[in-house]
ROVO-827564 format. One record per residue (C-alpha): residue number from 1; x, y, z. Coordinates in Angstrom, 1 decimal, always signed. Each point is the difference from the previous one (the first is absolute). Layout:
// residues N
SITE   n   east  north     up
SITE NUM      X      Y      Z
...
// end
This chain:
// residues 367
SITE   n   east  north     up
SITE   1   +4.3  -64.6  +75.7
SITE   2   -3.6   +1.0   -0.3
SITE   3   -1.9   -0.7   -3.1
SITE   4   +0.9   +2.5   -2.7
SITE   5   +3.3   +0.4   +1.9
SITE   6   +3.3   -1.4   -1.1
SITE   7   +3.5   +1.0   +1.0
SITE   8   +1.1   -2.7   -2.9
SITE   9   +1.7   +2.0   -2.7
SITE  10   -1.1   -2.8   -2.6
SITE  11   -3.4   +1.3   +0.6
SITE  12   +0.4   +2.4   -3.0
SITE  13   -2.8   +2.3   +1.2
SITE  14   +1.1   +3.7   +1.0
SITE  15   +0.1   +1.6   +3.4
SITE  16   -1.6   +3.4   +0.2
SITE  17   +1.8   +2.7   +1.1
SITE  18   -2.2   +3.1   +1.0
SITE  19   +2.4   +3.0   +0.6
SITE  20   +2.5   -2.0   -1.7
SITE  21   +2.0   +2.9   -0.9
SITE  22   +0.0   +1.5   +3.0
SITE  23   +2.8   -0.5   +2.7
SITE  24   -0.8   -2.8   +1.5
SITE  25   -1.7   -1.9   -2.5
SITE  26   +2.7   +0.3   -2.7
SITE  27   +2.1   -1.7   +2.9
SITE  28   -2.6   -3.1   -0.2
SITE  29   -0.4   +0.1   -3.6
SITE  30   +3.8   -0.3   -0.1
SITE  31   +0.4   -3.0   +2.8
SITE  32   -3.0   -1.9   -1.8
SITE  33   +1.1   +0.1   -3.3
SITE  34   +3.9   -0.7   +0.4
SITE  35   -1.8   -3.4   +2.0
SITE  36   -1.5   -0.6   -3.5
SITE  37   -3.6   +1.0   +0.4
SITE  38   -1.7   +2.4   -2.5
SITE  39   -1.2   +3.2   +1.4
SITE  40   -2.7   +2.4   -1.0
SITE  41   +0.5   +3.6   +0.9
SITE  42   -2.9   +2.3   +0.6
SITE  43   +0.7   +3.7   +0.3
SITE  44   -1.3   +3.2   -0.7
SITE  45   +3.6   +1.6   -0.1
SITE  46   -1.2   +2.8   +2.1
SITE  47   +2.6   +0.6   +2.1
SITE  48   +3.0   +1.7   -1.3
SITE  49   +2.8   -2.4   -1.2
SITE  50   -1.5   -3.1   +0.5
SITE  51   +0.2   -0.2   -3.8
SITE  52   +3.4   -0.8   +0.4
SITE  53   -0.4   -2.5   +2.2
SITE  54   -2.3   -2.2   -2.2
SITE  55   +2.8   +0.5   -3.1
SITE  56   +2.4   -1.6   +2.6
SITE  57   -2.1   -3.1   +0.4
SITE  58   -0.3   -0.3   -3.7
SITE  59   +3.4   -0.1   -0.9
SITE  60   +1.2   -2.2   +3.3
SITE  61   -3.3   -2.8   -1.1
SITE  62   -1.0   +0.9   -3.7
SITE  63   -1.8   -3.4   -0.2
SITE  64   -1.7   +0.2   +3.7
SITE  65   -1.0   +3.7   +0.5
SITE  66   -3.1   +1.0   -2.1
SITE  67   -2.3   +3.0   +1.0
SITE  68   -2.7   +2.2   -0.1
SITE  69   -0.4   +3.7   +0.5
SITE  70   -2.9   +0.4   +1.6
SITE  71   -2.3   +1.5   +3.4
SITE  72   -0.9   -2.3   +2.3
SITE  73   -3.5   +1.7   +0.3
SITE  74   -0.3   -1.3   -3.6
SITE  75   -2.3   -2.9   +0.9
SITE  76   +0.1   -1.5   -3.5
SITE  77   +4.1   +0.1   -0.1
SITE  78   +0.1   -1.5   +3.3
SITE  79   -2.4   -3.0   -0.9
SITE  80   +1.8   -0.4   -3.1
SITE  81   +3.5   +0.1   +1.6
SITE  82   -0.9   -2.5   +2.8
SITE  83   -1.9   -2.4   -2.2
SITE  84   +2.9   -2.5   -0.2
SITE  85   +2.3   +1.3   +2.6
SITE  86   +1.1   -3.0   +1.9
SITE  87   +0.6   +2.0   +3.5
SITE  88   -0.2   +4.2   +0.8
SITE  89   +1.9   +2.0   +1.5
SITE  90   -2.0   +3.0   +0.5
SITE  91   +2.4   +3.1   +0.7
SITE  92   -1.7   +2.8   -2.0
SITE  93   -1.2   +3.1   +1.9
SITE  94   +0.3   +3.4   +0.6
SITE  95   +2.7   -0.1   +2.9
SITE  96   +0.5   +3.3   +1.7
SITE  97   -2.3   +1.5   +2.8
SITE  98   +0.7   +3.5   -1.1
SITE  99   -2.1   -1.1   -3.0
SITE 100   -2.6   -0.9   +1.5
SITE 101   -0.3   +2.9   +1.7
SITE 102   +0.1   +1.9   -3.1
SITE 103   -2.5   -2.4   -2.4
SITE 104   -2.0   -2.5   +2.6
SITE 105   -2.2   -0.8   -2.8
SITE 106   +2.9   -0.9   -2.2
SITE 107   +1.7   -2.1   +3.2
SITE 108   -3.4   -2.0   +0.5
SITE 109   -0.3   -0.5   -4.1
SITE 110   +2.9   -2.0   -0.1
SITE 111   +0.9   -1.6   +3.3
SITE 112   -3.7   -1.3   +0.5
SITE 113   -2.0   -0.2   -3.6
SITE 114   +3.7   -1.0   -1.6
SITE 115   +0.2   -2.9   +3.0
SITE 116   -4.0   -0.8   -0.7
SITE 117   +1.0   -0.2   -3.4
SITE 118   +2.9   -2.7   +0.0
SITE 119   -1.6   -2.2   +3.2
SITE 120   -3.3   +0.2   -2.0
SITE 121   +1.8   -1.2   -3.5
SITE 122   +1.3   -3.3   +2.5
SITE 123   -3.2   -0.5   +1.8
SITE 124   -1.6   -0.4   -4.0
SITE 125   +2.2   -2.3   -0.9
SITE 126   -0.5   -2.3   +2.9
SITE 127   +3.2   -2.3   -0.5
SITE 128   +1.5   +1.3   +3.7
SITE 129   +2.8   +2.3   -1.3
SITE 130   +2.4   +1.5   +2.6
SITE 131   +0.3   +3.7   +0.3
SITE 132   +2.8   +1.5   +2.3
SITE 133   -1.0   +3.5   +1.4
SITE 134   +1.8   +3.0   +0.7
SITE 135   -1.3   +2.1   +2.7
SITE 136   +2.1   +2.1   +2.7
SITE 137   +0.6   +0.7   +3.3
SITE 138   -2.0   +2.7   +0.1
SITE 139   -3.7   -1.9   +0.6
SITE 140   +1.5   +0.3   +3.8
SITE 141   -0.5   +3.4   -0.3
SITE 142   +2.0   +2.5   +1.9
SITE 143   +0.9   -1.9   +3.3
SITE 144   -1.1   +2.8   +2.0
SITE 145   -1.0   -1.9   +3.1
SITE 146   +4.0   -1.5   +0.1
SITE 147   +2.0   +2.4   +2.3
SITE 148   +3.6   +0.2   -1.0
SITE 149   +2.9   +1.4   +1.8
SITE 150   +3.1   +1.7   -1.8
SITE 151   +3.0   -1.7   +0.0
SITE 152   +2.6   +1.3   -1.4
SITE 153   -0.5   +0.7   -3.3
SITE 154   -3.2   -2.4   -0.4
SITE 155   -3.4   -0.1   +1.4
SITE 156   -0.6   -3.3   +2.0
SITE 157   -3.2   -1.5   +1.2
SITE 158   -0.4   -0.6   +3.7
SITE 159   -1.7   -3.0   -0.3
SITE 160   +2.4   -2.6   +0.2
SITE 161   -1.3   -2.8   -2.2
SITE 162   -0.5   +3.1   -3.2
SITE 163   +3.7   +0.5   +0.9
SITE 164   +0.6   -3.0   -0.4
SITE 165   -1.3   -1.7   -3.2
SITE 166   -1.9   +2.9   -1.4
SITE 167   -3.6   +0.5   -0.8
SITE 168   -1.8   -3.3   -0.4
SITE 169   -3.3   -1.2   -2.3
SITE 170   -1.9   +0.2   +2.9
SITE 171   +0.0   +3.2   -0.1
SITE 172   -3.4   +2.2   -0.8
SITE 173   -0.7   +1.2   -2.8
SITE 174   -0.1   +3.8   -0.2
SITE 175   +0.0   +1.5   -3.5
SITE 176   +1.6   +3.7   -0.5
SITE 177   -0.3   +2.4   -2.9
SITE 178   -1.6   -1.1   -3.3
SITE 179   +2.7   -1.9   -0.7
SITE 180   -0.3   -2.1   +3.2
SITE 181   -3.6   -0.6   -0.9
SITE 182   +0.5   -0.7   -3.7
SITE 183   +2.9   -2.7   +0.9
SITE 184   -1.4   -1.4   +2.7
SITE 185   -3.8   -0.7   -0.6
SITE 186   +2.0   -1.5   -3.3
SITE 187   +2.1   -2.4   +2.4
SITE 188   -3.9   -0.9   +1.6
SITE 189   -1.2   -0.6   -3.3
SITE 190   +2.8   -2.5   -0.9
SITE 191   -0.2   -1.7   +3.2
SITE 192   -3.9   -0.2   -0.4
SITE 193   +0.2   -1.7   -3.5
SITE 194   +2.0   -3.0   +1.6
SITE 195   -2.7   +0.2   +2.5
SITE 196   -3.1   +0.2   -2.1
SITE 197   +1.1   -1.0   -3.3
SITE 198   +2.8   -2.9   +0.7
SITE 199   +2.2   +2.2   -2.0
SITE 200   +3.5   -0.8   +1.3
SITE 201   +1.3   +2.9   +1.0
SITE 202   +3.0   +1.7   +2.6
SITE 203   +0.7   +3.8   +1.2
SITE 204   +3.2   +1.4   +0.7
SITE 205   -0.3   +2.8   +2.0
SITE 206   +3.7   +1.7   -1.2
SITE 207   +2.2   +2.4   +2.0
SITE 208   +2.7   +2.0   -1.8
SITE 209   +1.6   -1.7   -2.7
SITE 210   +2.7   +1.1   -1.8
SITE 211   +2.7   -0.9   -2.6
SITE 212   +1.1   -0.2   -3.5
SITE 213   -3.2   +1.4   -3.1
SITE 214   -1.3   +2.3   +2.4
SITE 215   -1.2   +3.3   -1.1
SITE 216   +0.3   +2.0   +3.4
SITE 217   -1.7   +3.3   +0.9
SITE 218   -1.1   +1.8   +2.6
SITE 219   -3.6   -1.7   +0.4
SITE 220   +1.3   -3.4   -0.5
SITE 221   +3.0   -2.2   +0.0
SITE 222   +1.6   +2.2   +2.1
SITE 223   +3.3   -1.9   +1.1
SITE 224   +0.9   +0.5   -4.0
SITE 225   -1.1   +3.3   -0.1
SITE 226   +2.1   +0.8   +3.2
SITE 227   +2.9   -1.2   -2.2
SITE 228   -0.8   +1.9   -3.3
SITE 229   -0.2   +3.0   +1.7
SITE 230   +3.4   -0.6   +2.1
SITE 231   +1.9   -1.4   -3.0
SITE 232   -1.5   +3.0   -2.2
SITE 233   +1.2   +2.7   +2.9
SITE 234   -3.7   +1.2   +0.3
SITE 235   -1.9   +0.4   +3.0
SITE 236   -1.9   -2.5   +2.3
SITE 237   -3.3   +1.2   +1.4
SITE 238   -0.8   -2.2   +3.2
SITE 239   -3.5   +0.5   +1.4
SITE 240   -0.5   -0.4   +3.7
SITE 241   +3.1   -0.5   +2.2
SITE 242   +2.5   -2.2   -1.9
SITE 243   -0.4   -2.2   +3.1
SITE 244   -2.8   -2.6   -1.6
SITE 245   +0.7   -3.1   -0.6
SITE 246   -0.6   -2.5   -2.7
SITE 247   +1.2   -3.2   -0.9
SITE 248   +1.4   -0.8   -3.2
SITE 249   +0.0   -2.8   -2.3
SITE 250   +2.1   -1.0   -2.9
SITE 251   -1.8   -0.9   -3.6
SITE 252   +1.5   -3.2   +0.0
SITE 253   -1.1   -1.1   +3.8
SITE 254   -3.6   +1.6   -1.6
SITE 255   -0.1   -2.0   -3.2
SITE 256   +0.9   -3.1   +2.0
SITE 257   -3.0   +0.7   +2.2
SITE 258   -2.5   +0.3   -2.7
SITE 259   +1.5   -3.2   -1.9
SITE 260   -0.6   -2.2   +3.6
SITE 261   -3.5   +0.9   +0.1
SITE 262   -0.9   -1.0   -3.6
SITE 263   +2.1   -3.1   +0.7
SITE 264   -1.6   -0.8   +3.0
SITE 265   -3.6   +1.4   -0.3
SITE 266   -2.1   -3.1   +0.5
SITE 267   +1.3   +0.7   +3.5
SITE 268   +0.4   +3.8   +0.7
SITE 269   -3.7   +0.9   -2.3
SITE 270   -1.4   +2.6   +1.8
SITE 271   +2.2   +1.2   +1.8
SITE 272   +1.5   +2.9   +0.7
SITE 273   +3.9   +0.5   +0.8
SITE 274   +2.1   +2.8   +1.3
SITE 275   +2.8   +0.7   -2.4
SITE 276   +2.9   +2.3   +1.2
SITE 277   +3.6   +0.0   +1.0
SITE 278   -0.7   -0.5   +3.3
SITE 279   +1.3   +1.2   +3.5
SITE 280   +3.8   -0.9   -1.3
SITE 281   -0.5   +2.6   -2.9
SITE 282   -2.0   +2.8   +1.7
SITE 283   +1.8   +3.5   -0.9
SITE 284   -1.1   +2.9   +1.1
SITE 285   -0.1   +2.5   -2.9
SITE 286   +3.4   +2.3   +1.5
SITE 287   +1.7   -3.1   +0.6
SITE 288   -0.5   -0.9   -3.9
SITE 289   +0.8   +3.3   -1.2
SITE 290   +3.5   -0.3   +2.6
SITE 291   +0.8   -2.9   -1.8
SITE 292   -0.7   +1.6   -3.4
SITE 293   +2.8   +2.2   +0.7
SITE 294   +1.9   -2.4   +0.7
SITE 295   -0.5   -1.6   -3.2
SITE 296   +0.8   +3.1   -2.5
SITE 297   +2.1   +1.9   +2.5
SITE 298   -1.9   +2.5   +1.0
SITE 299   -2.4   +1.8   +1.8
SITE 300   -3.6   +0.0   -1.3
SITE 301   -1.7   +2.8   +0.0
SITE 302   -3.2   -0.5   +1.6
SITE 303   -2.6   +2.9   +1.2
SITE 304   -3.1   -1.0   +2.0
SITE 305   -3.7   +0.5   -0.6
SITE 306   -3.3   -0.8   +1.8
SITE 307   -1.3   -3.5   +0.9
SITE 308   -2.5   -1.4   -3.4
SITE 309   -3.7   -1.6   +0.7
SITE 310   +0.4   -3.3   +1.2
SITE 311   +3.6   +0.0   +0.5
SITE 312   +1.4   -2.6   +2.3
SITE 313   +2.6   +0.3   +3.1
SITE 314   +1.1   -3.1   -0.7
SITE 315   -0.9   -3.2   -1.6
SITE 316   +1.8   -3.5   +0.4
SITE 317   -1.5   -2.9   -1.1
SITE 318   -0.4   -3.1   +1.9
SITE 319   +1.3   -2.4   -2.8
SITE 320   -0.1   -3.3   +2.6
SITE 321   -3.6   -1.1   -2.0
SITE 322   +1.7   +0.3   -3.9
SITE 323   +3.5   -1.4   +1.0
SITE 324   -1.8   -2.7   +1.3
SITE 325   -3.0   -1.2   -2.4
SITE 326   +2.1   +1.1   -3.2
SITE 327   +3.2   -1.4   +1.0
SITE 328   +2.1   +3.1   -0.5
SITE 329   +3.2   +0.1   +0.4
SITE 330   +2.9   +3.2   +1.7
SITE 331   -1.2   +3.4   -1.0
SITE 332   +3.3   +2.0   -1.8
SITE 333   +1.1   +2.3   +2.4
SITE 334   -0.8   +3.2   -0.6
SITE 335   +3.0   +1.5   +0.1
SITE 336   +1.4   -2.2   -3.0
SITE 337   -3.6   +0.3   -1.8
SITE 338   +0.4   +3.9   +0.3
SITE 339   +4.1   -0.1   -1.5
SITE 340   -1.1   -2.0   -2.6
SITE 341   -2.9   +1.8   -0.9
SITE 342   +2.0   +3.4   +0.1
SITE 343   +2.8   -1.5   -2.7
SITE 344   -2.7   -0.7   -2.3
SITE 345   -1.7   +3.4   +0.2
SITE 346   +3.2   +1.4   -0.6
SITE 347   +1.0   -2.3   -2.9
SITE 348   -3.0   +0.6   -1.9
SITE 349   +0.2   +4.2   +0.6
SITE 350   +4.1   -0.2   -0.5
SITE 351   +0.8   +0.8   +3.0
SITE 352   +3.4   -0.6   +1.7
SITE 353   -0.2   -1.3   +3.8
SITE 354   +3.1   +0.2   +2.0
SITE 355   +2.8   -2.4   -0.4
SITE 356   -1.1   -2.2   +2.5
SITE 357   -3.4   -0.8   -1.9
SITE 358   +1.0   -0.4   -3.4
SITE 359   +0.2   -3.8   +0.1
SITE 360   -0.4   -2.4   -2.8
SITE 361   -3.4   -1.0   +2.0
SITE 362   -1.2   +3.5   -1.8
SITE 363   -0.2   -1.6   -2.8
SITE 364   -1.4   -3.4   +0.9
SITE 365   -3.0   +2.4   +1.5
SITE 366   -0.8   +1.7   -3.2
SITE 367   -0.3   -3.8   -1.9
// end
């Protein structure tokens, strides 16, 4: 381990959290401090309900989770927050496209000045602390030049290798809406501070992940919000086709990911890593919404809209690259990721599933 870096939970420093509220980074909080380590969350508690999330690690590690409320673009904050953080996991951002369409000077605010901010803070203190990244899919930008043929009810790429194994790392870099440009000159700026800097650092560049703390709307975590709005009997607005195609990931096969490359940074600093379910869980979006059905026993009702800016046909990532220098093991199928994820959204809204759902696992998911 690098320097500053330690994955020794007798090293009683704190690892910073950015976004630790948020989705995903509640999910690492939670794996990092039930392995004994004391965790730091930084959050602005903009998004609606995360609050509740950041109460949940409290009570689950009352003497590991400590936090403070505050904007990443709050250069003095992030200084002081990372001043003694032993590793960071830097997950704070504004996440949705349409946002960025709406507020591009807001998007840039916090995914670039609120990156400068934290690799700046590490780059000052000049011990070699580890920051894990991030970033998404979406610095490939639109895939526009990949032709795809309808089968069935999914797009497919003609190219036989993307069929394959997905879109790879070697891929070039095309960034899309503000969003795009915001996230992914932020993934540069990471990889440049290993670069120019010797600040250890890793990017994982994240498909769709999904699973259990996840706020879902319409703009983002959409495989949650597909099930609050079946499970709730409202509508489901799909823009484009339906056909797309995305590949889906489980928290826990995430949080794994983002543990490897602290673990192993003095090897993978640098880098950059595709981070997705992977050809075996690519789902085209009326194949999910099928299975939804399935799941609460009944048709969704879904109406159809026009394509968004920068909306893909389909994305699968190429995972070959992170399996391999992380040491990752099988991806949950999505299926089972998607059941499971449906019985806790209906635990925690009271609602009843059919017979056939209502397991005692219900209630393991919700612990």
């Amino acid at each position: 381990m690098s320097g500053g870096g330690s994955a020794d939970a007798a090293d009683g420093r704190p690892i910073l959290v950015t976004g630790g509220a948020g989705f995903i980074g509640c999910n690492i909080a939670d794996r990092l401090a039930g392995l004994g380590h004391d965790v730091l969350v930084y959050d602005a508690l903009a998004r609606p309900g995360v609050e509740t999330n950041l109460a949940w690690l409290k009570e689950r590690h009352p003497k590991r989770i400590s936090s403070i409320v505050a904007d990443i673009r709050d250069e003095d904050e992030v200084r002081r927050a990372a001043a003694d953080a032993k590793a960071v996991f830097h997950m704070a951002a504004q996440v949705a496209v349409t946002t960025s369409l709406v507020d591009p000077r807001d998007d840039f605010e916090i995914n670039i000045r609120g990156t400068l901010n934290l690799l700046d803070a590490l780059r000052v203190r000049g011990d070699a602390t580890p920051l894990i990244f991030a970033s998404t899919n979406k610095v490939y930008g639109d895939l526009a030049d990949v032709d795809f043929v309808l089968a069935g009810d999914t797009y497919q790429p003609d190219d036989a290798d993307i069929h394959a194994h997905g879109i790879g790392e070697d891929r070039p870099l095309e960034f899309h809406t503000p969003y795009g440009c915001s996230k992914g000159a932020a993934d540069q700026y990471v990889l440049d501070y290993a670069r120019s800097f010797a600040v250890p650092t890793a990017v994982l560049r994240m498909s769709c992940i999904y699973g259990q703390r996840q706020m879902g709307t319409e703009d983002q975590g959409w495989v949650a919000h597909f099930l609050i709005r079946a499970l709730t009997g409202e509508p489901i607005t799909l823009y484009g086709d339906g056909y797309q195609v995305r590949d889906i990931l489980d928290v826990s096969n995430a949080v794994d990911a983002y543990l490897a490359a602290w673990q192993r940074i003095d090897a993978v600093s640098g880098q950059a890593f595709n981070l997705g379910g992977g050809p075996a869980n690519a789902v085209s979006l009326r194949r999910l919404l099928a299975y939804i059905g399935e799941l609460i026993g009944r048709e969704v009702d879904v109406s159809f809209s026009d394509w968004r800016a920068g909306d893909q046909r389909y994305f699968v990532a190429d995972t070959r690259a992170a399996e391999a220098a992380l040491g990752l093991g099988p991806k949950v199928p999505w299926r089972e990721g998607v059941a499971t994820l449906a019985r806790w959204l209906a635990e925690v809204r009271g609602i009843a599933l059919p017979g056939g759902m209502a397991e005692p696992e219900l209630a393991r998911a919700a612990s």
